[in-house]
C-alpha positions as CSV (number, residue, x, y, z in Angstrom):
1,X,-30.4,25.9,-2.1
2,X,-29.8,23.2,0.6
3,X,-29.7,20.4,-1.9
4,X,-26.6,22.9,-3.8
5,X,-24.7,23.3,-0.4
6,X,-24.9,19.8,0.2
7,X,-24.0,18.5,-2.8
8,X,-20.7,21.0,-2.8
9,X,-19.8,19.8,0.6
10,X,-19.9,16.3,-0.6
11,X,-17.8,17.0,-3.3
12,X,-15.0,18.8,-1.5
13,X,-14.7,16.0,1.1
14,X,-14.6,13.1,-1.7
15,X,-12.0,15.3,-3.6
16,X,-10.3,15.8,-0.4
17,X,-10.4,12.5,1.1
18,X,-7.3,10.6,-1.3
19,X,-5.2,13.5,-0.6
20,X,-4.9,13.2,2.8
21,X,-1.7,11.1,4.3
22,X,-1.9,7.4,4.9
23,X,0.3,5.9,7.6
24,X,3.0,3.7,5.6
25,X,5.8,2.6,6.5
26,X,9.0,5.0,4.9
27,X,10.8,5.0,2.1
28,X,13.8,3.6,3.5
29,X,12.0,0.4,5.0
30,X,10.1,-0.5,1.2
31,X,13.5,-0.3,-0.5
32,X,15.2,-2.2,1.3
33,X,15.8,-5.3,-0.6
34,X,15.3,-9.3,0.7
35,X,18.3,-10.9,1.9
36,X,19.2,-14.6,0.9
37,X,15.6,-14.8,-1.2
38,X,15.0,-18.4,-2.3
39,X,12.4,-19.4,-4.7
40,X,11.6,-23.2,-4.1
41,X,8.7,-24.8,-7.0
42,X,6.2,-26.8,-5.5
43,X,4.1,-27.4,-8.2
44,X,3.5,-25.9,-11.6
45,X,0.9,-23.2,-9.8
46,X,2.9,-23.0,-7.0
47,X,5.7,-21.3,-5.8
48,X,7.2,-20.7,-2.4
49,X,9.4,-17.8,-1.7
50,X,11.6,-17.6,1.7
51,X,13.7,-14.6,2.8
52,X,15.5,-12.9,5.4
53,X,14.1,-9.5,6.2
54,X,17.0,-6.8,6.7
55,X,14.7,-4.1,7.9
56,X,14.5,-6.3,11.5
């Protein structure tokens, strides 16, 4: 009977655990595109990207 009450417990809190909120950052602030993005090739593997952030 323990073994039954323990195992349901487990299940509700690992069915439980995804939906609960994670702190991110809004909607507004991911959508907000990169100002002035420049994509400079170093190499064939390599690429470096540079860009003014509008959110700050």
């Amino acid at each position: 009977m323990h073994r039954i009450i323990l195992r349901l417990l487990c299940l509700f809190f690992a069915v439980s655990i995804p939906w609960t909120p994670i702190a991110r950052p809004s909607l507004a602030e991911e959508t907000v595109p990169p100002a002035n993005l420049v994509a400079e090739v170093i190499s064939p593997t390599e690429i470096r990207l540079t860009w003014v952030d509008q959110a700050t």
